[in-house]
PAZAPA-4460 file (N, C-alpha, C; in steps of 0.05 Angstrom, whole numbers, plus 32768, in hexadecimal, padded with zeros to 4 digits):
% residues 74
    n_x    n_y    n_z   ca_x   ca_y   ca_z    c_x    c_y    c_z   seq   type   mol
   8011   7FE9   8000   8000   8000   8000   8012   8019   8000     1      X     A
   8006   802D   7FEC   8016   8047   7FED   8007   8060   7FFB     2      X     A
   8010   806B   8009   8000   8081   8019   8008   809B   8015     3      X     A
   7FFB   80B4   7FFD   800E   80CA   7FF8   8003   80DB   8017     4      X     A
   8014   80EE   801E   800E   80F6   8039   800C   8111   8034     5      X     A
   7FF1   811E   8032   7FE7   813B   8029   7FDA   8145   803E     6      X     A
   7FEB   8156   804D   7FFF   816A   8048   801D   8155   8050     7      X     A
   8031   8156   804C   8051   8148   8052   804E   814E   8071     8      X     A
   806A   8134   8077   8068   8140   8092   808A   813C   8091     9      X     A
   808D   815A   809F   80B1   815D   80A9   80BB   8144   80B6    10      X     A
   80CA   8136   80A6   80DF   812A   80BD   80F9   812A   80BB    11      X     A
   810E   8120   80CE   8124   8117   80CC   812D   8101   80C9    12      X     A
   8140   80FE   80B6   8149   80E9   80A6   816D   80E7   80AF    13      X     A
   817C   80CE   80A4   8199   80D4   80A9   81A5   80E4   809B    14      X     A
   8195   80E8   8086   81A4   8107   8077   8191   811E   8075    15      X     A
   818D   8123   8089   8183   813F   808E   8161   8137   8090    16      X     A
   815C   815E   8091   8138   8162   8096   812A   8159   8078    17      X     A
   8116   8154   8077   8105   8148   8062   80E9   814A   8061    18      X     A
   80D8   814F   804C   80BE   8149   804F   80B3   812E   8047    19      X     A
   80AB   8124   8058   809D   80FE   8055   808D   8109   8034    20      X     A
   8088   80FF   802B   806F   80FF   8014   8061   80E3   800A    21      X     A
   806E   80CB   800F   805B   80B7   800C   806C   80A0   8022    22      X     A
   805D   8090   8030   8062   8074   803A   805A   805E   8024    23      X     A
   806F   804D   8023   8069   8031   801D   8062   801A   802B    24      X     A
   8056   8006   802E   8054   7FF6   804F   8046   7FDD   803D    25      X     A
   805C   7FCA   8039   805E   7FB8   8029   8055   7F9B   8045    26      X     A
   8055   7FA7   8054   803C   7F8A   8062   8047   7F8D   808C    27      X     A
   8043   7F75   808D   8051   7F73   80A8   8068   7F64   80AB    28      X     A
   806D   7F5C   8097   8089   7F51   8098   80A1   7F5D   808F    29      X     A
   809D   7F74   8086   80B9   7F97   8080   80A9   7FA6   808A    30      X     A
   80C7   7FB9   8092   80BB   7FD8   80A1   80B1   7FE1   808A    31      X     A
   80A0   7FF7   8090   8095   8012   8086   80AE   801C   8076    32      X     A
   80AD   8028   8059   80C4   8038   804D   80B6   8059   804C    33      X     A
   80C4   8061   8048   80BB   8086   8054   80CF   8090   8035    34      X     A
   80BD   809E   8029   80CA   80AF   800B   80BF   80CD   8012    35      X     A
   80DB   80D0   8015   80DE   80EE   8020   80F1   8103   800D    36      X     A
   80E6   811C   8006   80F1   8134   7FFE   8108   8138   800F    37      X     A
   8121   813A   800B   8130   8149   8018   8135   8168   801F    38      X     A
   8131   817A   802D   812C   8195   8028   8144   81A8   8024    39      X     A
   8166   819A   8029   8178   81A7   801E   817A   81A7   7FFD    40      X     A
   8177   8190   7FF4   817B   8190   7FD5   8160   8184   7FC2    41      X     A
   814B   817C   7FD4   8132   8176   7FC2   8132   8150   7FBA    42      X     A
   814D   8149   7FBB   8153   8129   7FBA   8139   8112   7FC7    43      X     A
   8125   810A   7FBB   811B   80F1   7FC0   812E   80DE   7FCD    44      X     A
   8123   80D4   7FDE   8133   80C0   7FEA   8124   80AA   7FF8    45      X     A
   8130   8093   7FFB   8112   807D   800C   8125   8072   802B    46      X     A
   8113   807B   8040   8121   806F   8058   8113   805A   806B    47      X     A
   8116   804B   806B   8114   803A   8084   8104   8049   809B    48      X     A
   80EE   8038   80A0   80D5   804C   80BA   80EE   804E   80CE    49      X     A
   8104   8049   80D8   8114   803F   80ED   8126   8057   80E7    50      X     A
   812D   805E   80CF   813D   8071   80CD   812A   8093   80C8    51      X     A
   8111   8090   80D0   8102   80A7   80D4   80F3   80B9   80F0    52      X     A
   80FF   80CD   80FC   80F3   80D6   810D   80DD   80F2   80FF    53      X     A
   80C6   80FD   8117   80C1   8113   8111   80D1   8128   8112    54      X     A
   80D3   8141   8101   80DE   8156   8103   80CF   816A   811D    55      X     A
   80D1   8179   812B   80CA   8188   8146   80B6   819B   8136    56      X     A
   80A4   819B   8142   808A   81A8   8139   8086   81BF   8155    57      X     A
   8085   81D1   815A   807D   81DD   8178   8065   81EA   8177    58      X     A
   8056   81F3   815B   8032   81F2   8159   802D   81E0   8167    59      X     A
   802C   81C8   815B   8019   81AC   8167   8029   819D   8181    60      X     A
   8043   81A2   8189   8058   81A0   81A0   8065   817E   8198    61      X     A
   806A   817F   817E   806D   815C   8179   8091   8168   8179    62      X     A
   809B   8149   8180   80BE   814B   8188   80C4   815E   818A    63      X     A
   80C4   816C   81AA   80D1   818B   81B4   80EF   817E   81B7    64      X     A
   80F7   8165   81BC   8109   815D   81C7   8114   814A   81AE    65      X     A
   8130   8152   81A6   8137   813C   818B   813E   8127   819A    66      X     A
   813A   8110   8187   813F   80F4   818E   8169   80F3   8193    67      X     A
   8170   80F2   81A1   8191   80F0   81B1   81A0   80E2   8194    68      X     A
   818A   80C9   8191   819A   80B7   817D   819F   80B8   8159    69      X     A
   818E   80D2   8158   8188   80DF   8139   81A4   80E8   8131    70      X     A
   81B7   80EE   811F   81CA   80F4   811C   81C0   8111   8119    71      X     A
   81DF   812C   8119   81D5   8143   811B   81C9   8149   80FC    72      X     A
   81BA   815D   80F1   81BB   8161   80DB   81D8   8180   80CC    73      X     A
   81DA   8178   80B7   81F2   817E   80B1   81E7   8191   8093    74      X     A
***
């Protein structure tokens, strides 16, 4: 199943901030894949649900606190 996600949602990825724009979720037996906009250069890229956090939202108060284990963004 493909899920486009209207409006995107900010996240962080191992190479930087990103906008999600569609999930893939190929059953219960593989993670979730996350195809995300990168917002330094625009690059499509597909990551692993495992290698995806939320980006800090402080409207709606989602991750005030970054995850320790996220690498920095660069």
């Amino acid at each position: 199943m493909i899920l486009q996600l209207n409006p995107s949602i900010m996240v962080e990825t191992p190479l930087g901030t990103g906008h999600a724009i569609f999930i893939i979720d190929y059953g219960i037996h593989q993670n979730t894949c996350w195809i995300v906009a990168l917002q330094k250069d625009g690059v499509i890229k597909h990551f692993d649900c495992n290698d995806i956090i939320l980006s800090t939202n402080y409207t709606y108060g989602l991750n005030l606190t970054k995850n320790s284990n996220h690498p920095p963004e660069k």
